[in-house]
N, C-alpha and C positions, 0 to 999 in steps of 0.2 A: 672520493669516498670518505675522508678521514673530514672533510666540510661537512660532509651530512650527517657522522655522528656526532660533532661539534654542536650541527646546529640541533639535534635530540636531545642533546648534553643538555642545553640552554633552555628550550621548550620544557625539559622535565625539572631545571631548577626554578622554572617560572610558573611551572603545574600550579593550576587552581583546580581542578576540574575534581581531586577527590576532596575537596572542601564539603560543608553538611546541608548545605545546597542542591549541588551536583549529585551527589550520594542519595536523595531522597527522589532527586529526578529517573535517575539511573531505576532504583528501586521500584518507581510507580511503574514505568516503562515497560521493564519484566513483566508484574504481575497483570500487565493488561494486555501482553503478549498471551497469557496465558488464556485470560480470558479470550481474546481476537480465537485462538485455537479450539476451545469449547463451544462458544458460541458460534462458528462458523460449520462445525462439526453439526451442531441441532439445527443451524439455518437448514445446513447440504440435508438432513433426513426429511425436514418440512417440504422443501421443495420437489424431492423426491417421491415422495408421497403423493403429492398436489400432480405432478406428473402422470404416474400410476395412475388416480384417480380420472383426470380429463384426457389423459391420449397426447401426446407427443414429447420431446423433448425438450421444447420451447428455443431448439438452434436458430429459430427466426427472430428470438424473440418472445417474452412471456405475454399473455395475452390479457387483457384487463380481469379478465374473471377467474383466469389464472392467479395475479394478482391479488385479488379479494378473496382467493380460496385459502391462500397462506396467512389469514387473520386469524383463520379458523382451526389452524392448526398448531397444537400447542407447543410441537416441538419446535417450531418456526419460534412462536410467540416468545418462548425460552431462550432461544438463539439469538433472535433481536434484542432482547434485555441485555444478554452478554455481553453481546456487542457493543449497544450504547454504554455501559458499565466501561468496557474497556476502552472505548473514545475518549470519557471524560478523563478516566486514566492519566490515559494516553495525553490530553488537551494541559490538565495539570503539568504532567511532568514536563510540558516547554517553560513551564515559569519557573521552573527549575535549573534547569539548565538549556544549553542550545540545542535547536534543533536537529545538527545534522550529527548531535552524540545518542540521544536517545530514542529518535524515530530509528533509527536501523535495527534498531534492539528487537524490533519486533519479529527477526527472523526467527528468535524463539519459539514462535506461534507453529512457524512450517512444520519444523523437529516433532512437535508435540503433535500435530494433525495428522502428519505422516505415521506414526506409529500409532493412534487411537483408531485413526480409518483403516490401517492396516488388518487390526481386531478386528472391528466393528464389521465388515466384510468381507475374512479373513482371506483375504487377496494377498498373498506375501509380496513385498516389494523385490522386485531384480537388484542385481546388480547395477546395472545403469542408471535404476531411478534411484537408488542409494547414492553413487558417487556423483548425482545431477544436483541431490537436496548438501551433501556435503559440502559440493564446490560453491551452492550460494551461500550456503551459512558460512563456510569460511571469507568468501570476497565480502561480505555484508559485513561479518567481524572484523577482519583485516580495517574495512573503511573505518567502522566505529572506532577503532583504535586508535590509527594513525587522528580523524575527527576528533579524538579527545584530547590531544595533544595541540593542536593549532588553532581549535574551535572559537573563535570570539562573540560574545554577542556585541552586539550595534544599535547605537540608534538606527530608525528606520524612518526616512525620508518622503517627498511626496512623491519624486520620479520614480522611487523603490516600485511603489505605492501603482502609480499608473504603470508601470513594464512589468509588473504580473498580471497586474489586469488587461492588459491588451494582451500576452500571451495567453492566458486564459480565454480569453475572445476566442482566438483563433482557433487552438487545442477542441474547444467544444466543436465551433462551426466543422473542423475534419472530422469528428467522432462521427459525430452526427449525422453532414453527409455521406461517410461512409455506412454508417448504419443503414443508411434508408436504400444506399445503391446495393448494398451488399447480402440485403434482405432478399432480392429478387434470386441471388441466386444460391442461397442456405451460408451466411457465412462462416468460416472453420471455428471452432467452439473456444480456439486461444486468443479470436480477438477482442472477446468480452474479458478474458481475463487481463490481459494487456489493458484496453478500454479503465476498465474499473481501478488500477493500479494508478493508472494515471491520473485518473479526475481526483482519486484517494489523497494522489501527491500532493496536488494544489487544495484540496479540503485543509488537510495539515498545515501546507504553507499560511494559506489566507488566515487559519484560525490561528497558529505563531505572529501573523502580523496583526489580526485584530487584539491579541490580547497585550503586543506588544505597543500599538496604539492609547488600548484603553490605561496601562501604568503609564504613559505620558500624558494622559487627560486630568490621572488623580494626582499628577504635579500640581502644588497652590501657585495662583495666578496664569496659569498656563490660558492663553484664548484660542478662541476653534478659527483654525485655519485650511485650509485648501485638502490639507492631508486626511483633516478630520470627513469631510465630506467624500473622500474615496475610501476610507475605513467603510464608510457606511457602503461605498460599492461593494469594496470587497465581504461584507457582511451576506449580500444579495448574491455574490459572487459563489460564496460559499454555501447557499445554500442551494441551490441550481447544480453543482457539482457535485455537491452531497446528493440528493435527489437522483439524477440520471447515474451517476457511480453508484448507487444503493440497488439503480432495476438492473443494468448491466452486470454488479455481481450475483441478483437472485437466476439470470440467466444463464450466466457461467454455470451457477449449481445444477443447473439444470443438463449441464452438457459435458461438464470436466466433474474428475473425482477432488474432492474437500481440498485436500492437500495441493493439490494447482492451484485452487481459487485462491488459498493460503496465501502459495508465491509467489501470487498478482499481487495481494496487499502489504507484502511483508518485504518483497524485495523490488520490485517496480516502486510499489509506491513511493518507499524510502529514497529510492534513486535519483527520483522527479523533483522529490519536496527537497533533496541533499541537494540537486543541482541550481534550483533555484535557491536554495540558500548562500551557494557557492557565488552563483556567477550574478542573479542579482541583489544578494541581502549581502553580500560580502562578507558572511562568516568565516571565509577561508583568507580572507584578505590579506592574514602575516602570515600564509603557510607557505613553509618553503619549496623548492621547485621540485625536490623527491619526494615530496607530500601528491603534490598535484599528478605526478606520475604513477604514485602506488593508487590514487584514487582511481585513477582511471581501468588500471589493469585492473583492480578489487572492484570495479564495477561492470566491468565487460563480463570477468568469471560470473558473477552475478546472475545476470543476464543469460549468458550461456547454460546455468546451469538450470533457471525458467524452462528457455525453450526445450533444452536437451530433453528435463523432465515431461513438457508435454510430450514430448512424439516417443517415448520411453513406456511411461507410467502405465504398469501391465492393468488397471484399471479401466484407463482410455483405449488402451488397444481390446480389452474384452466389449465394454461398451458400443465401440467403434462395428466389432466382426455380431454383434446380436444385432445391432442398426442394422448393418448390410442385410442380414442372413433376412431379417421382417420385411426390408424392401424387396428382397427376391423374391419372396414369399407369396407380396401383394400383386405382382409385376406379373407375376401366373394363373394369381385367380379371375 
């Protein structure tokens, strides 16, 4: 024990992280948490509506013309502004600082979704789904924390470069087939938001490596080599992942209350983009071994406190018992 706050001792006399850099990343990071929690608040009403309006829930899946109905809808239209508002945000604040300090940040969003949906519906939240949104916002804090202390950034290599994108390969090809298998028989409404949290993660990643490419390009005399040509994959990469993660959260909205869809993007996601920043960008690379152990347990809480919330959230359970009560309903006439 007296090793590990030696080596905290050391870490906090070698602190960069609240330099005016870091402080400006930090800062962007919030404020587009904020936004991530407004705009996903107008997505959840557009789509709901778009619902209401054509008939089902779109648990299978949103349908093309479901799709093109939420153009026309301007709380949607509002919502998607937000959001891309808070991407760039969000995209900024990596040239700021590292990834794995201010992507987590965005569990702020949940906090804020959870109490505006709560109004907005006036469904009071439980107990359970309280201490479900507290224990991710603490493991996601706990991470950023301890993250801000051992965080380094790196150059970024070309093998980096190809083992996201072969993981990315594969990541889509299981989405995917599971999608199409799981279609047949209505799949449960948390795996879109899982889904989306994920593809969110590598969205992030890829776009910290493409911009983290592009300052190694605007080096003078710098020539294009091997790496530069998988930038350009993972350019492709990331928009394929952004794409299918954009229809799978309009899905989600369709099936889970705001505030789930929230803590797909805000604590999945973060988890994904932190782990590949960990194990292949090497951002954690001089962290030491109590570091790697509080990440873990701050990321299972995490985790835990996702699912807990789905099978909790007195929204999805009223949801859930109005579903049943119409399928009864049908099943007699």
């Amino acid at each position: 024990m007296p090793d590990a706050l030696q080596d905290l001792a050391d870490q906090l006399g070698q602190l960069d992280i609240l330099n005016t850099n870091s402080a400006v990343g930090i800062a962007l990071a919030v404020v587009a948490a904020v936004g991530l929690a407004l705009g996903t608040q107008f997505q959840h009403r557009g789509v709901e509506l778009v619902g209401e309006k054509t008939g089902g829930k779109g648990k299978t899946g949103l349908s093309f013309g479901q799709v093109r109905s939420l153009l026309a809808r301007p709380s949607w239209v509002i919502g998607t502004l937000l959001l891309g508002l808070a991407v760039i945000l969000q995209l900024t604040s990596l040239t700021f600082a590292p990834l794995i300090v201010v992507q987590p940040l965005g569990a702020i969003a949940l906090v804020i979704t959870a109490i505006v949906n709560s109004r907005v519906t006036k469904i009071p939240l439980d107990r359970a789904s309280i201490r479900s949104i507290v224990i991710s916002v603490l493991g996601v804090g706990v991470f950023v924390t301890i993250a801000a202390f051992v965080a380094r950034k790196h150059p970024i290599e070309a093998t980096q470069l190809a083992t996201v994108l072969i993981i990315l390969c594969v990541v889509l090809a299981g989405l995917v087939t599971t999608f199409i298998l799981m279609r047949r028989s209505t799949p449960k409404p948390i795996f879109y938001v899982v889904a989306a949290g994920v593809l969110f993660g590598f969205v992030v990643t890829l776009a910290n490596v493409v911009i983290g490419r592009v300052q190694t390009l605007l080096v003078p005399g710098h020539k294009i080599d091997n790496a530069d040509i998988l930038t350009i994959l993972c350019i492709i990469g990331l928009v394929i992942a952004g794409l299918l993660g954009s229809y799978f959260v309009q899905t989600a909205h369709s099936s889970n209350p705001p505030d789930l869809v929230v803590a797909g993007l805000t604590v999945i996601d973060p988890l994904v983009a932190v782990a590949i920043g960990i194990i292949v960008l090497n951002e954690a690379g001089d962290a030491p071994w109590w570091a790697v152990v509080i990440f873990v347990i701050a990321a299972a809480a995490a985790v835990w406190g996702v699912v807990t919330l789905s099978r909790h959230h007195p929204q999805s359970l009223a949801n859930t018992a109005l579903a049943d009560a119409v399928e009864d309903s049908a099943k007699k006439l």
